[in-house]
C-alpha positions as CSV (number, residue, x, y, z in Angstrom):
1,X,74.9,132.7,65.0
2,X,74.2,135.4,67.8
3,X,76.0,134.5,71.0
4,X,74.2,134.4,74.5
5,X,74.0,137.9,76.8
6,X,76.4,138.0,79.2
7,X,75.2,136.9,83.1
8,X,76.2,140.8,83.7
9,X,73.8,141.7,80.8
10,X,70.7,139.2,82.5
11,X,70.9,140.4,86.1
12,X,68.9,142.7,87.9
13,X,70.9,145.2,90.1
14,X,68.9,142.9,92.8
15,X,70.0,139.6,91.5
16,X,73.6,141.1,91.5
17,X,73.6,141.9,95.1
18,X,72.3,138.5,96.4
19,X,75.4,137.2,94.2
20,X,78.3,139.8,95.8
21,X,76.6,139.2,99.3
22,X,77.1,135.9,98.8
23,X,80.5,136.0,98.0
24,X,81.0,138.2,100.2
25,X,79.6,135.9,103.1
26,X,82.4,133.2,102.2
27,X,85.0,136.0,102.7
28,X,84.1,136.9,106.5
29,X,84.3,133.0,106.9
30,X,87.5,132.8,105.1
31,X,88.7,136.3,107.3
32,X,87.0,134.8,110.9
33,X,88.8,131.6,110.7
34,X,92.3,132.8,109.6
35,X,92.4,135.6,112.8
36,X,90.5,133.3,114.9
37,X,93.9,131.6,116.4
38,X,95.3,135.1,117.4
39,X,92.3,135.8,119.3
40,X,92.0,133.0,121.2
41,X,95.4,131.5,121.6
42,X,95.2,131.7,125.2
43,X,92.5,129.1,125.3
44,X,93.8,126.9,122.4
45,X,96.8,127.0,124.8
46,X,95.2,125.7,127.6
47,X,92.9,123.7,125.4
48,X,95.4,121.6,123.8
49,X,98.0,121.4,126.9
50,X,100.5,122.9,124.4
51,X,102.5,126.6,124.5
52,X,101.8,129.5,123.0
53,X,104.5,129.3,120.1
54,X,102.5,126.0,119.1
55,X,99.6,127.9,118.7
56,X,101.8,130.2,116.3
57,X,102.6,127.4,115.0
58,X,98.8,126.4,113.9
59,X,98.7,129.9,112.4
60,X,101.9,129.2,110.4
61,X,100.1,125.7,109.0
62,X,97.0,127.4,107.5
63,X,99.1,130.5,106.2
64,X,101.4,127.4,104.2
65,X,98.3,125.6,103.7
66,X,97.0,128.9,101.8
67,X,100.9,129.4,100.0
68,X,100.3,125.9,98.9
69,X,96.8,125.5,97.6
70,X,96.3,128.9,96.2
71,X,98.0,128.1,93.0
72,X,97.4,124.4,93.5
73,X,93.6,123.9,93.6
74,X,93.0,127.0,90.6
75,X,95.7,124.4,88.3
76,X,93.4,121.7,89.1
77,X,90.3,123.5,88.4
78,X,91.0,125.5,86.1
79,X,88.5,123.5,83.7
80,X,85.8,123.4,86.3
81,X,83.0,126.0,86.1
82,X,83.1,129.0,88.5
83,X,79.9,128.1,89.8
84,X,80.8,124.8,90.3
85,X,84.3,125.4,91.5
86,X,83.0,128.1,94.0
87,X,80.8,125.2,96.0
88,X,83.8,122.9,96.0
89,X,86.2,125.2,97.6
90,X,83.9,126.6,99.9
91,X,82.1,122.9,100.9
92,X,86.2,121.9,101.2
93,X,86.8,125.2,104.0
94,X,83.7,124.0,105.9
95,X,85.0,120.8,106.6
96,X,88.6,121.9,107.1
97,X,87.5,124.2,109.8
98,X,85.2,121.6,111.1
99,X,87.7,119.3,111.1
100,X,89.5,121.9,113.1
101,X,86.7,122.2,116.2
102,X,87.2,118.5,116.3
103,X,90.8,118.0,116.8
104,X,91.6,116.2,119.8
105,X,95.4,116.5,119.8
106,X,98.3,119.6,118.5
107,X,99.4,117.3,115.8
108,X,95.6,116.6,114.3
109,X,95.3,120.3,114.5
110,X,98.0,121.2,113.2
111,X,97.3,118.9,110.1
112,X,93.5,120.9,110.0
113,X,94.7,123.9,110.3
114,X,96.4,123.0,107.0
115,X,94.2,121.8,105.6
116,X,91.3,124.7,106.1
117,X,94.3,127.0,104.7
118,X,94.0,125.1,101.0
119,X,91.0,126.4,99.5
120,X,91.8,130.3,101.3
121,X,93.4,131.6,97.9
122,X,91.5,130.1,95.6
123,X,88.2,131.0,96.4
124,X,89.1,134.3,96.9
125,X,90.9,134.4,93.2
126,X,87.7,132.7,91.9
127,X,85.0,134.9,94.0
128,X,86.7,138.1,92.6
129,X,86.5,136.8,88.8
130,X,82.9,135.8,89.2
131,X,82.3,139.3,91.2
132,X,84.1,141.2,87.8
133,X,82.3,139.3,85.6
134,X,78.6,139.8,86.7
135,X,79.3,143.4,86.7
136,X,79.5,146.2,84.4
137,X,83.3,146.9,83.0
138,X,83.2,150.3,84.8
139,X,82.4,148.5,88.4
140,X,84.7,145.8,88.1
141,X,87.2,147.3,90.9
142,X,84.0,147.8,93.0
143,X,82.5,144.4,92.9
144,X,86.1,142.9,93.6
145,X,86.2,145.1,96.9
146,X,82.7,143.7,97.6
147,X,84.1,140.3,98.0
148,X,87.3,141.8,99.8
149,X,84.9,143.7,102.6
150,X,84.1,140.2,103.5
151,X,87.6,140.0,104.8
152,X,87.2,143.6,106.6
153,X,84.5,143.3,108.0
154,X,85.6,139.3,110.0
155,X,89.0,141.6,111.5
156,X,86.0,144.1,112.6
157,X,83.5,142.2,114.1
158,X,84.3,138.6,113.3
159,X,87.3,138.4,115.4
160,X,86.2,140.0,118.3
161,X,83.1,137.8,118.1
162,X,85.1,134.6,117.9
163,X,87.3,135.5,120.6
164,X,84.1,136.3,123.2
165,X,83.0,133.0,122.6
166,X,85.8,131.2,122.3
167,X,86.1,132.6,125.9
168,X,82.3,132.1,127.0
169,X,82.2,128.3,125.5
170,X,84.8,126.6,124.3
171,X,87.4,127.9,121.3
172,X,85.8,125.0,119.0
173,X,83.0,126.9,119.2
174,X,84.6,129.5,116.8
175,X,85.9,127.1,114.1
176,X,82.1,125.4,114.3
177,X,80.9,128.4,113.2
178,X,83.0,129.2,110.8
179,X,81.8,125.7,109.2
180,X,77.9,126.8,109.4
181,X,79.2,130.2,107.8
182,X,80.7,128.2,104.8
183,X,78.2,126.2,104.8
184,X,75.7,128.7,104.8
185,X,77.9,130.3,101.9
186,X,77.5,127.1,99.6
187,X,73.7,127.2,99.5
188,X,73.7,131.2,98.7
189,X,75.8,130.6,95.8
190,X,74.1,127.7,94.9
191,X,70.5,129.3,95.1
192,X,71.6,132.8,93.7
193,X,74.2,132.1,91.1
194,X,73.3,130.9,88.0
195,X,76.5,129.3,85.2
196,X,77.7,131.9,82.8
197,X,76.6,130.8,79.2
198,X,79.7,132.7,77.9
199,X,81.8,131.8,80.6
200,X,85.6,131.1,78.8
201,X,86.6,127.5,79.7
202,X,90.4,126.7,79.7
203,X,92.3,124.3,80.7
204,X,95.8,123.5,83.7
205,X,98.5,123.4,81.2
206,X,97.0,126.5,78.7
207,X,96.3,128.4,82.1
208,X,100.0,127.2,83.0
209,X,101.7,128.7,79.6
210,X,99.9,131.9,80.2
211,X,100.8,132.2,83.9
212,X,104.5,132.7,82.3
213,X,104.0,136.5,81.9
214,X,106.1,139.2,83.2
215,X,103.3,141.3,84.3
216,X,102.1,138.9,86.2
217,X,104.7,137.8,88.1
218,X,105.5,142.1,88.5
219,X,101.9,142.3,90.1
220,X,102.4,139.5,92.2
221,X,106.0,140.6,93.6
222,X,104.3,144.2,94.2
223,X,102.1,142.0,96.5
224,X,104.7,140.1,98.5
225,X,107.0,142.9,98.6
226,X,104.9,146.2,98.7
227,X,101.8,144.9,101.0
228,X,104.8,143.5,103.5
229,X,104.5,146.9,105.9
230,X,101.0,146.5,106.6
231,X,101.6,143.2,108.5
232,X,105.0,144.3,109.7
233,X,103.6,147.1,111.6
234,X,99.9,145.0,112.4
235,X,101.9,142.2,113.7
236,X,104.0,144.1,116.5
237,X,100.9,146.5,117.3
238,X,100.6,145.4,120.7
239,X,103.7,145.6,122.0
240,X,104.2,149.2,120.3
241,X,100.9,150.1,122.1
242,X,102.3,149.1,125.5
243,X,106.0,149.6,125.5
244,X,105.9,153.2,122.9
245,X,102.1,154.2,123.4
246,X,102.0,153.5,126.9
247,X,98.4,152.3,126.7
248,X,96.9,149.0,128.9
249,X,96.7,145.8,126.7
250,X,92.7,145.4,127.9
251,X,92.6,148.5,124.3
252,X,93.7,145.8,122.5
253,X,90.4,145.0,121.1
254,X,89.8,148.7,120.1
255,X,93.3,148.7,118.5
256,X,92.0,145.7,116.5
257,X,88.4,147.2,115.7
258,X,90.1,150.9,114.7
259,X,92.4,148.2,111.6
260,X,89.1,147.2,111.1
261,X,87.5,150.1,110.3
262,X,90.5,151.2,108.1
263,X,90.5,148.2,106.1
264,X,87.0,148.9,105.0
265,X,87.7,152.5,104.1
266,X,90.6,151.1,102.5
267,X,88.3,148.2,100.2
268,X,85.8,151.2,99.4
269,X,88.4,153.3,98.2
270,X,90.7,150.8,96.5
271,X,87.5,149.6,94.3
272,X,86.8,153.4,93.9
273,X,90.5,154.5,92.7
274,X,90.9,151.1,90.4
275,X,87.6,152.2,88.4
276,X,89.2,155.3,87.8
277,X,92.9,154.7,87.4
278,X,92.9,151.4,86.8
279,X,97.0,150.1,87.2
280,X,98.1,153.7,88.5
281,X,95.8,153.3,91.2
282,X,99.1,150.8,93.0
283,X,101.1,153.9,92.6
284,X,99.1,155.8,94.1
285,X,98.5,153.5,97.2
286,X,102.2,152.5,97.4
287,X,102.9,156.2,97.8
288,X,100.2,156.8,100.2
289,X,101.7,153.5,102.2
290,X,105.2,155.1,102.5
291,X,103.5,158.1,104.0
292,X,101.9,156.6,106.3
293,X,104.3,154.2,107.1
294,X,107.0,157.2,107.6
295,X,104.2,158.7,110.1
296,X,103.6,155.9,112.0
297,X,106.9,155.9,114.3
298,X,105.9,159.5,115.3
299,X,102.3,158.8,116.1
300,X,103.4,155.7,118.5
301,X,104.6,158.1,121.0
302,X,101.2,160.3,120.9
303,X,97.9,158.6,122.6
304,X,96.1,160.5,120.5
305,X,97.6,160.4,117.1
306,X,98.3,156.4,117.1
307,X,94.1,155.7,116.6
308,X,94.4,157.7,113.8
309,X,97.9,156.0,112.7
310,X,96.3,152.5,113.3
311,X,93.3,153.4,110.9
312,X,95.7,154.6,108.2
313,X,98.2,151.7,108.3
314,X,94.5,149.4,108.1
315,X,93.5,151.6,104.5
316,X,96.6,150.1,103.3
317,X,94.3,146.5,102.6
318,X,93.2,148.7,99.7
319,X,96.5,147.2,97.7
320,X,94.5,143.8,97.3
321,X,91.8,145.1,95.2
322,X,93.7,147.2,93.1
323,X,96.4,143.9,92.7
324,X,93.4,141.7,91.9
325,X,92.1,143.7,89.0
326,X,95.4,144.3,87.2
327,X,96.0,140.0,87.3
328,X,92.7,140.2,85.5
329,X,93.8,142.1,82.6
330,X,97.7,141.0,82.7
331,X,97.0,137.2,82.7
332,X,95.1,136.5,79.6
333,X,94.1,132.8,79.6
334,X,95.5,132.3,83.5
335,X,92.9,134.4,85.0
336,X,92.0,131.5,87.6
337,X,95.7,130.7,88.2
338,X,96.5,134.3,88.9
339,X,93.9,135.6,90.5
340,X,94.5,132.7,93.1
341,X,98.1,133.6,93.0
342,X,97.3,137.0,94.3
343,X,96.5,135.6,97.6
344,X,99.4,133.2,98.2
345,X,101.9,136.4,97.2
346,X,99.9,138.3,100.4
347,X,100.5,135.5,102.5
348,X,104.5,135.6,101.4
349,X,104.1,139.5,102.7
350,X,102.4,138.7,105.8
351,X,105.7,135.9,106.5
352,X,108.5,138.5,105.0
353,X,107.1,142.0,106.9
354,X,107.1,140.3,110.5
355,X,110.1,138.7,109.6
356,X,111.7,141.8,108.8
357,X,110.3,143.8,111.5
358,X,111.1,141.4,114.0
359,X,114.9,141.7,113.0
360,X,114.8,145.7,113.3
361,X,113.5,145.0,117.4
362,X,116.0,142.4,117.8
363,X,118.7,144.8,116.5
364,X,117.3,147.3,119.4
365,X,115.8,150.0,117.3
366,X,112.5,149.4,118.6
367,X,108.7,147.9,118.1
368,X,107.9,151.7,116.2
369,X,110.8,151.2,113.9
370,X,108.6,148.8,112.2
371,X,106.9,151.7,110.6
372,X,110.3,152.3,108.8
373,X,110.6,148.8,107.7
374,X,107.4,148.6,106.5
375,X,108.1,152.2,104.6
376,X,111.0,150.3,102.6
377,X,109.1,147.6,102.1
378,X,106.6,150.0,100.1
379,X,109.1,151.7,98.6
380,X,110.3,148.6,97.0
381,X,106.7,147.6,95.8
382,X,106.8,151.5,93.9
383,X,109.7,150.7,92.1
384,X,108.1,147.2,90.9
385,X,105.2,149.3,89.7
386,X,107.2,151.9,88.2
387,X,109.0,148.9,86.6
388,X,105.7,147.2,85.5
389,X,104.7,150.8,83.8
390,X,107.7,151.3,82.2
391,X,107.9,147.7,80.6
392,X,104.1,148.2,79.6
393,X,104.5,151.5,77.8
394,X,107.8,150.1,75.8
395,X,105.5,147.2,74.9
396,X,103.0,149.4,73.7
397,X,105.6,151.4,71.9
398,X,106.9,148.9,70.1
399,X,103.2,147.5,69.1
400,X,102.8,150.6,67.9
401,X,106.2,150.7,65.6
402,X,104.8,147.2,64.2
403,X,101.8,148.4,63.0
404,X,103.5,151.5,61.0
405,X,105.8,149.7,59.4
């Protein structure tokens, strides 16, 4: 019996756009909302009649809230259709975030802000498995970074939009319209996406047995480990900018928007390298990082280098794509599981590399000394990969010895 094309085989070039736009779409809602606190903390603040470290506290629940259902929410639907997984999680963030410009009190925030933060990992580990598998084999790192650019493009002009009218209106106005962007998300993917005949269905516990691989649990600790410096450095930009830089906080923004810019150049080129390299690519970044990273004390103290610097440390976002890819060919049956996983091990680097950093300016050496940190932190990640190689090739070695004999 002949089996069914492939949905990558049916599509026209056309259909597959509408589809990565799509997905895409639920990104820059996922990326808007998560940033969204940051930028308007001052009026949640006020809002709320709490302090400021409860607001960090809100961004702290949906970051747990992503930790937690990232692996949670793929085990449970790991025998639900893409398709049909895709409109639950995304239906789920719109009313989490609605349920967020609601909130009359901290501790019902608090609880939404949790809640939004559930389906954050697992519709990106989902959206980049669809995204690979509409796609030619050779643009499988390029439709990934598709989806990712979502999440570039919300820090570039999502943020800054949220924040103006969060300020104008009210700051429920930008978790309102993060709902209509979900929202809006569900009925693209709904309209555009058709179910995959040959779609491979699994099930929690055979997606749970095949989870158990060292590879994958090497990619993932590159992720919390390696992609730590990026949000070590990010998180402690603006003080670095006034106490090192010497520029006015009111460049904020502009600091915000040039991280922005480099975390698009940074998607283009990770989906660009991983087509190419495929697992080398993280060596390649991780090395690039500890440059960078090495760099960025010495650029703090220049106004003119540290836009530069800031665009850099931004490229770093690249690691993501490159990450994602590799759990698709290390976790076998687990693809789901893992490539939900992914996101849950970025969200352990972006608690472990302002953790870190914020001991080094405790200790007194400084809001640039972050850029060290977060060089050790990538330097740590390279070793991972060189350990993931190195285990790979002895694998492949003794595969190879099997056959002869």
């Amino acid at each position: 019996m002949t089996s069914l094309p492939s949905l990558a085989q049916t599509l026209s070039p056309r259909q597959r756009t509408f589809i990565l736009l799509a997905l895409s779409l639920g990104g820059f809602a996922i990326g808007t909302s998560e940033f969204a606190s940051m930028g308007l903390m001052l009026e949640i603040s006020r809002g709320l009649g709490i302090g400021e470290a409860q607001v960090g506290h809100l961004i702290s629940a949906y970051a747990i809230g992503v930790v937690v259902g990232a692996p949670l929410l793929a085990f449970a639907g790991a025998s639900v259709r893409r398709r049909t997984l895709l409109l639950w999680l995304m239906g789920f963030y719109a009313a989490g975030n609605l349920a967020s410009a609601l909130a009359p009190s901290y501790p019902t925030m608090l609880l939404a802000r949790f809640v939004a933060g559930l389906p954050h990992g697992a519709y990106f580990g989902v959206a980049m498995l669809v995204a690979a598998s509409i796609s030619p084999p050779e643009q499988r790192g390029t439709a990934v970074s598709k989806v990712l650019m979502g999440l570039s493009i919300a820090i570039l002009v999502g943020n800054p939009l949220t924040t103006w009218l969060g300020q104008q209106f009210s700051w429920r106005t930008a978790f309102a319209l993060v709902s209509v962007l979900a929202v809006t998300t569900v009925v693209m993917v709904a309209r555009h996406l058709q179910p995959d005949p040959n779609e491979v269905r699994t099930s929690p516990m055979r997606e749970l047995r095949a989870f158990n691989r060292t590879q994958v649990w090497l990619a993932l600790a590159i992720g919390a480990i390696g992609f730590a410096g990026m949000f070590c450095v990010f998180t402690y930009l603006a003080p670095t900018l006034v106490n090192v830089t010497g520029i006015n906080e009111r460049w904020m923004p502009v600091a915000v928007g040039l991280f922005g810019v480099g975390s698009i150049l940074g998607n283009m080129a990770g989906g660009w390298l991983v087509d190419r390299l495929q697992f080398r690519a993280a060596g390649v970044l991780l090395a690039w990082s500890i440059v960078v990273l090495l760099l960025y004390p010495l650029a703090a103290h220049s106004i003119w280098a540290m836009p530069l610097a800031i665009i850099a440390v931004g490229t770093m976002g690249a690691l993501a794509t490159i990450l994602q890819t590799r759990l698709m060919d290390a976790a076998g049956e687990a693809q789901t599981l893992a490539a939900a996983s992914n996101h849950a091990a970025f969200n352990t680097a972006n608690a472990l590399g302002p953790w870190l950093g914020g001991m080094a300016i405790g200790a007194g050496f400084g809001h640039a000394s972050t850029g060290y940190v977060g060089a050790a932190t990538a330097a740590a990640g390279l070793l991972l990969w060189g350990l993931a190689v190195a285990l790979e090739r002895r694998s492949a070695a003794a595969a190879e010895v099997a056959c002869a004999d």
